[in-house]
C-alpha positions as CSV (number, residue, x, y, z in Angstrom):
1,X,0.0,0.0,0.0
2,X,1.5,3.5,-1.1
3,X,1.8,6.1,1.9
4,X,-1.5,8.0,0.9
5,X,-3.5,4.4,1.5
6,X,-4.0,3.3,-2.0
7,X,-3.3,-0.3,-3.0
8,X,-2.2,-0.5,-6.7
9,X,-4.9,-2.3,-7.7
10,X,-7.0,1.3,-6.4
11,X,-4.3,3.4,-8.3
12,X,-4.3,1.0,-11.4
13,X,-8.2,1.7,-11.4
14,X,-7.9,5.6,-11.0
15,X,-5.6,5.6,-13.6
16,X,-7.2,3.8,-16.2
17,X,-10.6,5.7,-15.6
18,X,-8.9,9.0,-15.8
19,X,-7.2,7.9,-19.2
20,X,-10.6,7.3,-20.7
21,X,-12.3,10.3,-19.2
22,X,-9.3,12.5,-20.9
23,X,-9.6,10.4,-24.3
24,X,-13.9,11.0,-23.8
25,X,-12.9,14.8,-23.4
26,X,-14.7,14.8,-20.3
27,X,-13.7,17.2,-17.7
28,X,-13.8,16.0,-14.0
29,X,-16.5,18.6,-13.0
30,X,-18.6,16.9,-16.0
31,X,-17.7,13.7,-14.8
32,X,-19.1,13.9,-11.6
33,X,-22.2,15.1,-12.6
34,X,-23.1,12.6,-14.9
35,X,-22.1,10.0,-12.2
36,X,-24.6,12.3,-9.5
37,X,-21.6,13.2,-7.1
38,X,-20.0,16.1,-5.7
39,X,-18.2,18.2,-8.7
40,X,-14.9,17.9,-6.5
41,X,-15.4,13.7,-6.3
42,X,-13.2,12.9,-9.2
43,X,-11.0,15.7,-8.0
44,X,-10.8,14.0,-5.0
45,X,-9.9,10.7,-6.3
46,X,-7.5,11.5,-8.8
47,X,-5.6,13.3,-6.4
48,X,-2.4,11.5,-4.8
49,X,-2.9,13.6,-1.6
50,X,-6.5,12.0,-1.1
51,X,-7.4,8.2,-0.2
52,X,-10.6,8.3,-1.9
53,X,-11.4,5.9,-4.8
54,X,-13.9,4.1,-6.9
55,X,-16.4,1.4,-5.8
56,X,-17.9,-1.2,-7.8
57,X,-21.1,0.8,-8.3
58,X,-19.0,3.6,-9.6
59,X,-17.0,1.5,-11.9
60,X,-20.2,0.1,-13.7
61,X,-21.6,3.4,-14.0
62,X,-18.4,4.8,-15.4
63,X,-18.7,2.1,-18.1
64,X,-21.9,3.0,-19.1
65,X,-21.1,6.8,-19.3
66,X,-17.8,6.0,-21.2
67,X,-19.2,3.6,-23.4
68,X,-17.1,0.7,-22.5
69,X,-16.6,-2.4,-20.6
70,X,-15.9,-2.6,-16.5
71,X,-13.0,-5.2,-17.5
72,X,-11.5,-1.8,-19.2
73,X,-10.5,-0.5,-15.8
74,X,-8.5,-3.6,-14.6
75,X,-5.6,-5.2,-15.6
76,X,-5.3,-7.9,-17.5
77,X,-3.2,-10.0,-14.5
78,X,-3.0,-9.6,-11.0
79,X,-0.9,-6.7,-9.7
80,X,1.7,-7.8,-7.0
81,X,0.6,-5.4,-4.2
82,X,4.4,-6.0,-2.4
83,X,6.5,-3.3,-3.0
């Protein structure tokens, strides 16, 4: 686990949905919205400094919304979470 609390499996997650909100041309503020949080959610999550991150409710949603599959947003094979 990194020193802000997130696993890599959280930050693998985070990363890959804010890839294919910035390849959508979605801003985060428009983002949240569509998913019915708080405009400063993603903000939140996509911040290093914060330990907040996606659920699995979120992550189906977010497919829908970015018109792809949940499986999108994990890796192919298990992440070693030792570092």
């Amino acid at each position: 686990m990194s020193n802000n609390g997130i696993t890599p499996i959280e930050q693998y997650v985070i990363d890959a949905v804010r890839e294919k909100r910035i390849e959508k041309g979605l801003s985060q503020r428009e983002l949240a919205y569509l998913l019915d949080l708080s405009p400063s959610f993603i903000g939140d999550i996509e911040s290093p400094k914060s330990i907040a991150k996606y659920n699995l409710n979120h992550i189906n949603k977010l497919a829908e919304i970015l018109e792809c599959s949940p499986r999108d947003f994990l890796p192919e094979k298990f992440i070693n979470a030792k570092v």
